[in-house]
N, C-alpha and C positions, 0 to 999 in steps of 0.2 A: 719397697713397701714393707711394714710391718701390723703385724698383729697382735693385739694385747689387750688383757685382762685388766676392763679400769673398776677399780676399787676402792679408790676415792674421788669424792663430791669434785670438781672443777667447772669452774663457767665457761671455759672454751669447750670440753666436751658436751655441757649442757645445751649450749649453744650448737653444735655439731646437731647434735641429737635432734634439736627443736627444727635445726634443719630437712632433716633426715626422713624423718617421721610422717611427714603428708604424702610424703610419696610411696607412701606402702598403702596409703588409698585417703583419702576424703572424710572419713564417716569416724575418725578417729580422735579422740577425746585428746585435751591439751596435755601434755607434760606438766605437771607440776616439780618443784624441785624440794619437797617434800617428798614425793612419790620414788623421783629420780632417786634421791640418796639413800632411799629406803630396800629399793634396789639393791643399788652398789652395795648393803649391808650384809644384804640376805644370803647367808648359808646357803639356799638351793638353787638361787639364779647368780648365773654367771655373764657377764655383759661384756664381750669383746667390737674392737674395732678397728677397721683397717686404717691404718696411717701413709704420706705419702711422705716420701723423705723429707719435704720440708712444714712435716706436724700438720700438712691438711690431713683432717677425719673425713675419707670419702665412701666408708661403708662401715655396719653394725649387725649386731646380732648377739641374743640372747641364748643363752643354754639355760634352762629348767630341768633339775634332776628331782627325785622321788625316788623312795626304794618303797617296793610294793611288796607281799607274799612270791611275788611271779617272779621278782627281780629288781635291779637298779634300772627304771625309765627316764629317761631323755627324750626332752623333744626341745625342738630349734623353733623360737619365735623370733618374728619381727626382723629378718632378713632384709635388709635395703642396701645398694651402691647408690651412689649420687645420680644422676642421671646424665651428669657432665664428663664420666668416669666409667660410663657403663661399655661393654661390649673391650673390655680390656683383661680381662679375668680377674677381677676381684672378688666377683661373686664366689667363682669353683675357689680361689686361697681361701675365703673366707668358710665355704664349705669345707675345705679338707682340714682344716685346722680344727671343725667344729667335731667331725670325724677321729680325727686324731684325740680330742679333748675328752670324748664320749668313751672309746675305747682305753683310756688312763683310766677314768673312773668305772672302769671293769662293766657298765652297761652291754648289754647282750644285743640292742635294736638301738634304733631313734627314730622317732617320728616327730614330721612336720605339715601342714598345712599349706597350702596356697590356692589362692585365687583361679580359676581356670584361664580367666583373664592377663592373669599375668605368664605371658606363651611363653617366653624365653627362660623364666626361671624355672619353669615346672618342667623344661628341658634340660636346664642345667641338672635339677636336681634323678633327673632318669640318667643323664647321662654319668650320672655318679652312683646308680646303682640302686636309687631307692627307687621302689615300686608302687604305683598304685593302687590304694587298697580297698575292695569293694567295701566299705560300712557305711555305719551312717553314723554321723557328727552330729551330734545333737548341741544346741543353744540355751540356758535359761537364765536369762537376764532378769537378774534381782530386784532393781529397779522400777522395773514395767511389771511388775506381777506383786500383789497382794493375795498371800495364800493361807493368813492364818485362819480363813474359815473351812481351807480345805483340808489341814494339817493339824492335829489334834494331838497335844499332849500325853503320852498316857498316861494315866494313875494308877 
């Protein structure tokens, strides 16, 4: 198996991807390939994926970086193995390569989210060291909210 950083547009990995994607849950808006390549463009996201020796794509994973006051932040989105592929270790390579990738760009933490639902990877990811962290996550979906009468210009 290997792991690599795709950085250019391809319709087999779009295709992977479009695969990939529902099974990080249901509630998740389509891929566009617009969206995808735009991606692959971007200076602060980095999109790796695991390959099987013969060029199946059976798992993904984003890095998002940011340099804040505090420091360079990384967090890992969008974590998925195939489900035909699971319980093999791809998930922990694909974790420790994300680890490895965070620690080259001198990041000090990383933080990721998951589902409480999803038992096995929120095990993976303890048993790699990251801890749960008491906060709260807040949401504000753009879309669903019209604010400009509560949010005033100033002059």
């Amino acid at each position: 198996m290997d792991i690599k950083e795709i950085n250019r547009f391809s319709i087999r990995v779009f295709n992977a991807v479009l695969k990939l994607l529902p099974q990080l849950g249901p509630d998740l808006k389509s891929l566009t390939i617009k969206h995808f390549k735009s991606l692959l463009k971007s200076e602060k996201s980095h999109f790796f994926v695991a390959e099987l020796d013969d060029r199946q794509i059976v798992g993904m994973l984003t890095i998002g970086t940011y340099i804040i006051p505090s420091g360079t932040k990384v967090w890992i989105e969008d974590v998925v193995v195939d489900e035909s592929q699971r319980g093999k270790g791809i998930g922990k390579e694909l974790m420790l390569f994300a680890i490895g990738f965070a620690k080259a760009l001198g990041a000090e933490s990383i933080e990721l989210t998951s589902k409480p639902s999803r038992i096995t990877a929120n095990r993976l990811y303890k048993n790699l060291g990251f801890v749960l962290r008491e906060t709260n996550v807040y949401r504000y979906t753009l879309n669903q909210h019209y604010i400009e009468d509560t949010i005033k210009p100033e002059t």
